[in-house]
C-alpha positions in Angstrom: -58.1 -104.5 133.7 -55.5 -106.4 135.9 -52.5 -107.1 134.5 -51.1 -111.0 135.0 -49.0 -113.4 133.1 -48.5 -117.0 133.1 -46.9 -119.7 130.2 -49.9 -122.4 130.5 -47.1 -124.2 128.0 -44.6 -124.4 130.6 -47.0 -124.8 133.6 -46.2 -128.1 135.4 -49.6 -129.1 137.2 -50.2 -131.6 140.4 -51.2 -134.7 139.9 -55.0 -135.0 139.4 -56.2 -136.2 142.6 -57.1 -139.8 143.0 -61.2 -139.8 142.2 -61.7 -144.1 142.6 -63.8 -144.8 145.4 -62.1 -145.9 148.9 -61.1 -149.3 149.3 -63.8 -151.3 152.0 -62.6 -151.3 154.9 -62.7 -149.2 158.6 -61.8 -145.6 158.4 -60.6 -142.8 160.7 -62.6 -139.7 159.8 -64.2 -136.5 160.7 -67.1 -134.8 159.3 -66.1 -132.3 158.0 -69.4 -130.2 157.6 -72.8 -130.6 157.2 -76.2 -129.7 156.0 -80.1 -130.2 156.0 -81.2 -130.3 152.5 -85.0 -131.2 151.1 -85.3 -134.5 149.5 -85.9 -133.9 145.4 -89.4 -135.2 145.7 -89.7 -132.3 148.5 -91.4 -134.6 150.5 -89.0 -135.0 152.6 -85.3 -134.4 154.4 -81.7 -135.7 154.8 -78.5 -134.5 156.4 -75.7 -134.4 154.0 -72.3 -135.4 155.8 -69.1 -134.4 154.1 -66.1 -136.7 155.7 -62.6 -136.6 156.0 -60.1 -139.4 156.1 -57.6 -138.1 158.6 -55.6 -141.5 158.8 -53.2 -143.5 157.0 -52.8 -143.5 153.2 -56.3 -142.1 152.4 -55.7 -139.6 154.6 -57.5 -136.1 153.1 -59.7 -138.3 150.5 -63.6 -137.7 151.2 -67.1 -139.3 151.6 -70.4 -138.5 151.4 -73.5 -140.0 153.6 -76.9 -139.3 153.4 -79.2 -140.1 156.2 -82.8 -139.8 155.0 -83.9 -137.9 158.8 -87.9 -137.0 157.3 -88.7 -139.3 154.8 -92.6 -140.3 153.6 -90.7 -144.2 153.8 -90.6 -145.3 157.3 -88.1 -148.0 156.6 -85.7 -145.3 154.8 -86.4 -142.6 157.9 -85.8 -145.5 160.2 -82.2 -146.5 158.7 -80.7 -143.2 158.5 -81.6 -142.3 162.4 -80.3 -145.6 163.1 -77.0 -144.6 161.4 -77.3 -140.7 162.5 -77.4 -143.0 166.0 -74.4 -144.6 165.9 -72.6 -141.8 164.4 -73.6 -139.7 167.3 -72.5 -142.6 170.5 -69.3 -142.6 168.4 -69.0 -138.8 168.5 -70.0 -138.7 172.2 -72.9 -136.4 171.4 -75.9 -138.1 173.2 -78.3 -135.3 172.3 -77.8 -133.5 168.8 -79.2 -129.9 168.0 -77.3 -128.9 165.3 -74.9 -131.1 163.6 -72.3 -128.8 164.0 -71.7 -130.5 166.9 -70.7 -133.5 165.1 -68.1 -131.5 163.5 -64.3 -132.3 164.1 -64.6 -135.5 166.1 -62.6 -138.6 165.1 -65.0 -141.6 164.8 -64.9 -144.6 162.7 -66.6 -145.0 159.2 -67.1 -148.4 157.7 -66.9 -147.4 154.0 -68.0 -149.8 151.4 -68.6 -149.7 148.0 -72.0 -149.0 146.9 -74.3 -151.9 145.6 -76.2 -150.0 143.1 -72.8 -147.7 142.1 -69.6 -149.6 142.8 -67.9 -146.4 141.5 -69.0 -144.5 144.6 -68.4 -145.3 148.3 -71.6 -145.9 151.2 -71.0 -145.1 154.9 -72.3 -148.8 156.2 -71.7 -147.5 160.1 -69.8 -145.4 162.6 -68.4 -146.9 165.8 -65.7 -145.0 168.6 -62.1 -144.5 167.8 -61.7 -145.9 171.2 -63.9 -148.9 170.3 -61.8 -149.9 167.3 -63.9 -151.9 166.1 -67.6 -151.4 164.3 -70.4 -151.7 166.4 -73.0 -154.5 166.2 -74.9 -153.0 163.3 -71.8 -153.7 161.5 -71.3 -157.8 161.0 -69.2 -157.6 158.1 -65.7 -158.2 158.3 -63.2 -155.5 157.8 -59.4 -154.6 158.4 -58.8 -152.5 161.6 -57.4 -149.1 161.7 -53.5 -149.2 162.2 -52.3 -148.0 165.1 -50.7 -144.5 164.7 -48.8 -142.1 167.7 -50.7 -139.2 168.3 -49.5 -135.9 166.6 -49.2 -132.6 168.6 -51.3 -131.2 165.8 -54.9 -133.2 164.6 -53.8 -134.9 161.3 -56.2 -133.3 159.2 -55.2 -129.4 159.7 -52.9 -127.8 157.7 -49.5 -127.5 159.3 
């Protein structure tokens, strides 16, 4: 057996990290992976979207979307390719075979807390860094990005 010590008495730990849900508001993110999984039912399909803040005091905090891609409810199917649509035009990526592709591209995530959970956050649509603003989908007021100067490095790698 390995040998190891440590004094958990004398141990200082980090800060546990900051679990509320994001503030609403206009986000700079990234996905930062993705995955087809089967709806619980197993009737069905969604793409789970893990994304990064890479900007400005939420930088590094994360957010989950769902998009409902095959679903037995047309209105449900209908919403999530409307918002796996948006997310793409912001991404550039006009036609999507894996969602890999989405991977590492800045884009704008409207973030809102969820109506039926206000303890969790809900992706309410995706619009171009360049845009800086939400697209039409999007009528609800919320705070613009701040400017920032572009880094030699992307803000969300380790340095």
């Amino acid at each position: 057996m390995p040998s190891f010590q440590f004094d958990a008495q004398n141990h200082v730990a980090p800060a546990a990290p900051d679990r509320a849900p994001l503030p609403r508001g206009m986000y700079q993110v990234i996905v930062r992976a993705s995955d087809l999984k089967p709806t619980q039912a197993g009737t069905g399909h969604y793409i789970e979207l893990t994304l990064q803040v890479i900007d400005g005091e939420h930088s590094g905090r994360r957010v989950w979307d769902r998009l409902n891609v095959s679903n037995p409810n047309k209105t449900a199917e209908d919403i999530a390719k409307r918002q796996l649509q948006l997310l793409c035009l912001a991404a550039g990526v006009t036609t999507l075979t894996d969602t890999e592709q989405l991977h590492d591209i800045p884009v704008l995530a409207e973030i809102d807390l969820d109506r039926k959970d206000p303890s969790r956050n809900r992706v309410m649509g995706y619009a171009s860094v360049s845009a800086g603003k939400p697209l039409p989908q999007a009528a609800r007021p919320a705070p613009a990005p701040s400017p920032a100067a572009k880094p030699a490095a992307r803000p969300w790698e380790k340095r």
